[in-house]
N, C-alpha and C positions, 0 to 999 in steps of 0.2 A: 584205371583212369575212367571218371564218366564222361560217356557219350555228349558231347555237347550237342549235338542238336536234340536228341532229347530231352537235355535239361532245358533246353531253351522253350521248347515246347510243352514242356510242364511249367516254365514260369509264366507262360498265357494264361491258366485259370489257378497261379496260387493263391491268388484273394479269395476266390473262392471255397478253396479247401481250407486252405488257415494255418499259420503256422503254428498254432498249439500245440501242447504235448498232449495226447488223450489220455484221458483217466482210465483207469481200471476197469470201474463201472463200464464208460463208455464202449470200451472195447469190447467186454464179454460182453453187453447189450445189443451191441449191435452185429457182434458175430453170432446169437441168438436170432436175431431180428432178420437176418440175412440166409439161414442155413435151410436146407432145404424140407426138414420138420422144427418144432419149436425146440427142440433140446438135443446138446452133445452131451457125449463121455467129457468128465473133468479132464483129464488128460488132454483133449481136442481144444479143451477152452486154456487152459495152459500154455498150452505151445502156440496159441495166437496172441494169447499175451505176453509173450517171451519175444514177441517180434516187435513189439513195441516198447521193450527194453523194463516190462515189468515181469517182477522175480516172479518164480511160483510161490512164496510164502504173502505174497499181497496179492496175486491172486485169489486162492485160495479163500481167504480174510475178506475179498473184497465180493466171493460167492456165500459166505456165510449171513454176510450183512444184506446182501439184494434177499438172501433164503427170510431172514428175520422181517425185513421190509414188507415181504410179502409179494415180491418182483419175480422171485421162481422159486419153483419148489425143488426139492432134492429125493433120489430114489436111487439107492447103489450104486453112488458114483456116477450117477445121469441126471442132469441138471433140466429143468423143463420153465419156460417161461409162465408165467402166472398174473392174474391181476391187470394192474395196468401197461405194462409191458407186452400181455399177450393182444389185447385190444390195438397196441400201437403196431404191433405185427399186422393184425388185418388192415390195418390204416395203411400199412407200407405195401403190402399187397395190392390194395387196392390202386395204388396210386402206381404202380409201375406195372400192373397188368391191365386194368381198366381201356378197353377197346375206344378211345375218345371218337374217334370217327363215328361209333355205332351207340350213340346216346339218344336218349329217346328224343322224340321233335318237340319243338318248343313252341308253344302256343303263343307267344308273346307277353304273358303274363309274368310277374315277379312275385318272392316271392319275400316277405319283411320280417325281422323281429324286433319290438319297438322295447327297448326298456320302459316299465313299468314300476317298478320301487322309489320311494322317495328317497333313502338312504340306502348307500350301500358301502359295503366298506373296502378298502383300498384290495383285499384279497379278491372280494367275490366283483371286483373292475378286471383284476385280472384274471380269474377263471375265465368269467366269461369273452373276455377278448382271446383265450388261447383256445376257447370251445368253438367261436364265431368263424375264426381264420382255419380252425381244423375243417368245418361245415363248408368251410368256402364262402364265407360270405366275407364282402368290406361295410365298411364302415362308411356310410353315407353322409353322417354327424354325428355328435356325439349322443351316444344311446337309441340312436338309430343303424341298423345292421339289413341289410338288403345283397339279393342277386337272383337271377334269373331262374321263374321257379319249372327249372329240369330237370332237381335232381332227385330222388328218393324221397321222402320226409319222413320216412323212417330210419334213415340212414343215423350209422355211429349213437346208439341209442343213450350211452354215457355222456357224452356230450352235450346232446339232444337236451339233457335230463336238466342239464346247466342252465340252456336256454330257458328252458322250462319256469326255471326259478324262479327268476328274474325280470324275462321277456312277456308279451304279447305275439301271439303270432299272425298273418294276417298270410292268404297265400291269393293267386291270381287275381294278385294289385294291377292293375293297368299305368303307366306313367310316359311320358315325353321323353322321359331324362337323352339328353344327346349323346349318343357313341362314344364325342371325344371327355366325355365327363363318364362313362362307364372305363373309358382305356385307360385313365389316369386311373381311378381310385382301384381297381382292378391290379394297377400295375402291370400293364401287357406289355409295353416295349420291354421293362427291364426286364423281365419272364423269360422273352423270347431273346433278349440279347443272350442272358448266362446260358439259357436253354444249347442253343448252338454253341457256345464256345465247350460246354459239358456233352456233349456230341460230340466236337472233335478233338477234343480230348480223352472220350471213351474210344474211338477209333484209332485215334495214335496209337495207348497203350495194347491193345490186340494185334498189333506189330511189333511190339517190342518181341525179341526173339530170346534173349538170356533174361532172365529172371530172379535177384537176388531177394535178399532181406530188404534194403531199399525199396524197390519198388514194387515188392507187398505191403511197405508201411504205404507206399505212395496211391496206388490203385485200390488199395482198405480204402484211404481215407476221399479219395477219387468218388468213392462207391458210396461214402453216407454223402457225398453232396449233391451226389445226381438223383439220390433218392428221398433225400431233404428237400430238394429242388420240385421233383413230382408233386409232393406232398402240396406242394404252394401253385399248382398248377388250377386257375378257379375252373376249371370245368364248364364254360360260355357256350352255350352254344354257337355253333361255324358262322351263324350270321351276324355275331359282336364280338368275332377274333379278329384280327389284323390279317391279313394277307400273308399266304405262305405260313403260317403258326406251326412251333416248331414239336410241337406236343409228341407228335404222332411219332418224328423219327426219333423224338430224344427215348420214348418210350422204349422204341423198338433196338436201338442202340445197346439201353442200359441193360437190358435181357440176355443178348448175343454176348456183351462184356461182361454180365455175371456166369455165364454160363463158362469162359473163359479163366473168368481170375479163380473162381471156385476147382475147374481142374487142374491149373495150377498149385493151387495150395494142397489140393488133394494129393497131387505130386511130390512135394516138399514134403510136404507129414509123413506121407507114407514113405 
């Protein structure tokens, strides 16, 4: 019989997780994405798809097709991330290890990428609005793309390469823009609302004391949204967050909870 106050406390952040069923792909990817070098034994990626109620023969089928794609390579039965896949590792990295508190000081300066093409086609609208948001920047109007310039600019050089195409770059802009026109386009409240509800949510589950097939599908899928969630974290410096910004603990959270669910399944595998 399940626990109802835990089910009740998992139905606080199910919009957020999603009722979906995950794909195949999804699953090996993100148990790749997740593990503590870029590649398992076949075997390891199997039996995490097996908890998501996919066979070993689509698995399997569905590690042939990422190997053809060019998504991982393959070496005696040890599967290795590759390509675009391995870059989205360091992006994942990045975003749930990244010390937010200890970013460099911000001069007050921004910094912009102004589209520049006369035509562009429906694709390369969408490249670059998924390279922009990866960068961290919003969208000021359209084909204008701005934010506070602290961070790297040689950062995510793939991405980069996007803007590149397409943009102008323009860095230690000076501007008025008002706070509450940086929190809107920014999206901080909503950041900071899911931020904490996936905080105490990472925390419930680390008390959970039994442990089945349920709630490894549950705390998996727990696990890509607090780290989906990082990803979209713009990186502001302290003096254009909100008060109390939830960044730091949600970080620090989802660390302690991977280091947790990980020896759990270590457990169950073995």
């Amino acid at each position: 019989m399940p626990d109802i106050a835990v089910e009740k406390r998992r139905a606080r952040v199910a919009d957020l997780i999603g009722d979906r069923q995950l794909s195949a792909r999804s699953v090996l990817a993100t148990a790749l994405l997740g593990a503590d070098q870029p590649h398992l034994l076949v075997g390891q990626l199997v039996d995490m798809a097996a908890l998501f109620g996919i066979s070993d023969g689509a698995a399997r089928t569905c590690l042939w097709r990422m190997v053809s794609a060019g998504e991982l390579t393959s070496d005696d039965g040890v599967y290795s991330l590759a390509g675009r896949l391995l870059e989205r590792r360091q992006r994942v990295d990045d975003a749930s290890r990244i010390d937010d508190t200890a970013l460099a000081p911000w001069d007050g300066t921004w910094e912009l990428a102004v589209v520049s093409l006369d035509r562009r086609s429906a694709t390369d609208r969408l490249a670059l609005r998924k390279a922009a948001g990866a960068l961290h920047l919003a969208e000021l109007r359209e084909g204008i793309w701005f934010r506070p310039d602290n961070l790297d600019r040689d950062r995510l050089p793939s991405l980069r390469a996007v803007l590149d195409q397409q943009c102008v770059h323009f860095h230690r802009a000076e501007t008025d823009i008002p706070a509450t026109t940086v929190r809107s386009l920014f999206k901080l409240d909503d950041w900071a609302l899911d931020g904490r509800r996936l905080t105490a949510a990472m925390s419930d589950e680390m008390d959970v004391e039994a442990v089945g097939a349920d709630d490894f599908r549950y705390q998996f899928a727990l696990s890509i949204a607090a780290v989906r969630h990082l990803e979209l974290d713009p990186l502001l410096p302290a003096e254009l967050n909100p008060r109390q910004w939830p960044a730091h603990e949600l970080r620090s959270t989802y660390r302690r909870f991977d280091e947790v669910f990980k020896r759990r399944l270590n457990g169950a595998f073995r």
